[in-house]
N, C-alpha and C positions, 0 to 999 in steps of 0.2 A: 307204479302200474295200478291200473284201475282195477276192484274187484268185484266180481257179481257172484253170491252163493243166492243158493233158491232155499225159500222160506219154505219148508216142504219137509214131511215124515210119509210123501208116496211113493216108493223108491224106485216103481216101475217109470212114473212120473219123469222122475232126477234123472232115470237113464236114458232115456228120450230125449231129453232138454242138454242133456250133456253132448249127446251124439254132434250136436251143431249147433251149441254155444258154449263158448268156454266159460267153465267157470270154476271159483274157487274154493266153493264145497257148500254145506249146507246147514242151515239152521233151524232148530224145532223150538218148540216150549209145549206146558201143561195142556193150552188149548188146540193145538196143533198135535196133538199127540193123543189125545181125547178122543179127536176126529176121526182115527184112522179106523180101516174097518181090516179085519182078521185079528190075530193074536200079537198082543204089543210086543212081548219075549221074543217074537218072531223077526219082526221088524226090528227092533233093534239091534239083531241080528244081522238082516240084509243092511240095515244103515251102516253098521261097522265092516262087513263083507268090501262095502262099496266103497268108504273112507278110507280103511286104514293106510297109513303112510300116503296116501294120495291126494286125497282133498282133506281140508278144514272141516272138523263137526262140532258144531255148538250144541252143546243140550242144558238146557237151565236145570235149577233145583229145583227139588219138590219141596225143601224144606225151605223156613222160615226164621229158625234160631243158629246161631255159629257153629255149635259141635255138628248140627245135624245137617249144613251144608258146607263142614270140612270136609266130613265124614266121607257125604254122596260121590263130593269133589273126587277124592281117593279111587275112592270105588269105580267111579267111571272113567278117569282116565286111565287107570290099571284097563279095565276093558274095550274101550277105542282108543286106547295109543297117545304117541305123543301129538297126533294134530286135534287132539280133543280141547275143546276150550267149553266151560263150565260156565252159565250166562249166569249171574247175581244181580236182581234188582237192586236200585242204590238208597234200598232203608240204611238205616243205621245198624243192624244186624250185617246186614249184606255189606254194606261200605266195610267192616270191619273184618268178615269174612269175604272181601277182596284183598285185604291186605296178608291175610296169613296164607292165603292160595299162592298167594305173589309168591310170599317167601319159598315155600315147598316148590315151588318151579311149575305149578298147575298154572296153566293159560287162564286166562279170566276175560268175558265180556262182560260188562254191567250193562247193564237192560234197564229198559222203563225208565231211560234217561230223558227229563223232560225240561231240562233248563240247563245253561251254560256252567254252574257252580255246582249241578249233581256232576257234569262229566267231569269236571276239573276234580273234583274230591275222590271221584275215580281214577282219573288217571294218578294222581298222588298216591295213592297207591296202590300201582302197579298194575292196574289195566293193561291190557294187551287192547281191544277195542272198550269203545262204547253205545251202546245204540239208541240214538235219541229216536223218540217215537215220531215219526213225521207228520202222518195223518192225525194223530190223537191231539198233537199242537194246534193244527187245523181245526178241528172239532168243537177246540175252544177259544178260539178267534187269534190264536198264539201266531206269529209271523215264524213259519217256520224255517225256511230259507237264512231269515235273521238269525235266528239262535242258531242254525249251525255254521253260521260264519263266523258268527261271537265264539261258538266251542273252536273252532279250526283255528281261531286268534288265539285263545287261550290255551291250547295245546303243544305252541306250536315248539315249547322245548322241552316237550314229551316225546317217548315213541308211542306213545298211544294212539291209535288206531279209527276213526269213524266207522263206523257202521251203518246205517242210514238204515232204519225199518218202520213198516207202520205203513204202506202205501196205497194210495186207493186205486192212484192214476199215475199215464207214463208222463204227466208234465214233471208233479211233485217228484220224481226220481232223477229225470236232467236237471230242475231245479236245485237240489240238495250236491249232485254230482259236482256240477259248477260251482260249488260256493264253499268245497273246499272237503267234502267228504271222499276218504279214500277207498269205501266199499257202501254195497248197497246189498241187503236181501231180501231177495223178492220173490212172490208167489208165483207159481207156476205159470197163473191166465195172464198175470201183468206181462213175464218174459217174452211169452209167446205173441200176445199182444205188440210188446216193444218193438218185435221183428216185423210186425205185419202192418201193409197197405194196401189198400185196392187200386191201385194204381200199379201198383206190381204185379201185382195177380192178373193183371189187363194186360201188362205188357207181354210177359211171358205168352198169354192167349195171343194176342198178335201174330209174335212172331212165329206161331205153331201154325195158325192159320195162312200167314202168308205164306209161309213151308210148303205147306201142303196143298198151298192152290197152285204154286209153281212147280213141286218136285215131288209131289205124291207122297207114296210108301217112304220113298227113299230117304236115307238117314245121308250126314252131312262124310261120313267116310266110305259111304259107298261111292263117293267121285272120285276119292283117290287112285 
């Protein structure tokens, strides 16, 4: 089953987006979290209010050395539960502080995944996902569709996870979807976006017009 979380720390945002699209919970990071305007203590708050036991929450480290992104590891999923999954860039600190999270039974996403053998060394060990950066591939002439078929080949006797992030545009997300990634998280304008046509919005008007040039006021169970 295909996954969609929103790349989002707005939580009024998420509840909105959730109402009429499904989806499978939500990811943040340092810059995404930076962003937010009120009290962070606060929000992390309504983030957990809204996840626990219901949707997936990713929140990456702050830190940068192993003890100090065991540690945080610990810490945050003590406080958003077991659908917390803890995002680790794949340095070589991080690659190795994905493997000790493994063992302790912390979910792990590696992030700033930007080539087919950062995922693979993540999934070895023991990624739950990985999130190759889609757009940032792009940026640098990297064929990113390519590399994540190349990762969904070389994963493919792992349980490890795709995660698709980085996205500017709704092609690059059918694009990446198609070629083998089993989730995607995306910012709030891109989702909202992906629902929307003006050609829909034309139709709907249509048929309100034609309604109402034939049957007025009247609604469609007042002929019953």
């Amino acid at each position: 089953m295909m996954k969609i979380l929103i790349d989002s720390a707005n939580v009024e945002k998420i509840k909105e987006i959730s109402k009429y699209r499904e989806i499978t919970g939500i990811t943040t990071n340092p810059t995404i979290l930076s962003k937010v305007e009120g009290d962070i203590e606060n929000i992390l708050k309504e983030l957990k209010e809204f996840t626990y036991n219901k949707y997936e929450i990713h929140v990456q480290t702050t830190e940068s050395e192993v003890e100090g992104i065991l540690s945080e590891a610990r810490v945050l999923r003590k406080f958003f539960g077991e659908t917390f999954h803890i995002k680790i860039p794949v340095t070589k600190a991080g690659l190795e502080s994905i493997k000790l999270c493994s063992r302790e039974g912390i979910k792990v996403t590696a992030t700033a995944v930007l080539s087919p053998m950062q995922a693979l060394a993540a999934a070895m060990n023991g990624a739950s996902y990985v999130a190759p950066y889609v757009n940032r591939m792009e940026n640098v002439g990297q064929d990113a569709t390519e590399t994540i078929s190349v990762i969904s080949d070389l994963l493919i006797d792992y349980p490890t996870e795709i995660l698709a992030a980085s996205f500017k545009n709704i092609r690059q997300i059918q694009e990446v979807l198609l070629q083998g990634a089993e989730a995607a998280t995306i910012s709030p304008e891109l989702i909202e976006t992906s629902i929307w046509h003006p050609y829909t919005d034309k139709s709907v008007l249509d048929f309100e017009i034609d309604w109402k040039n034939k049957f007025g006021d009247k609604k469609i169970i007042d002929m019953i």
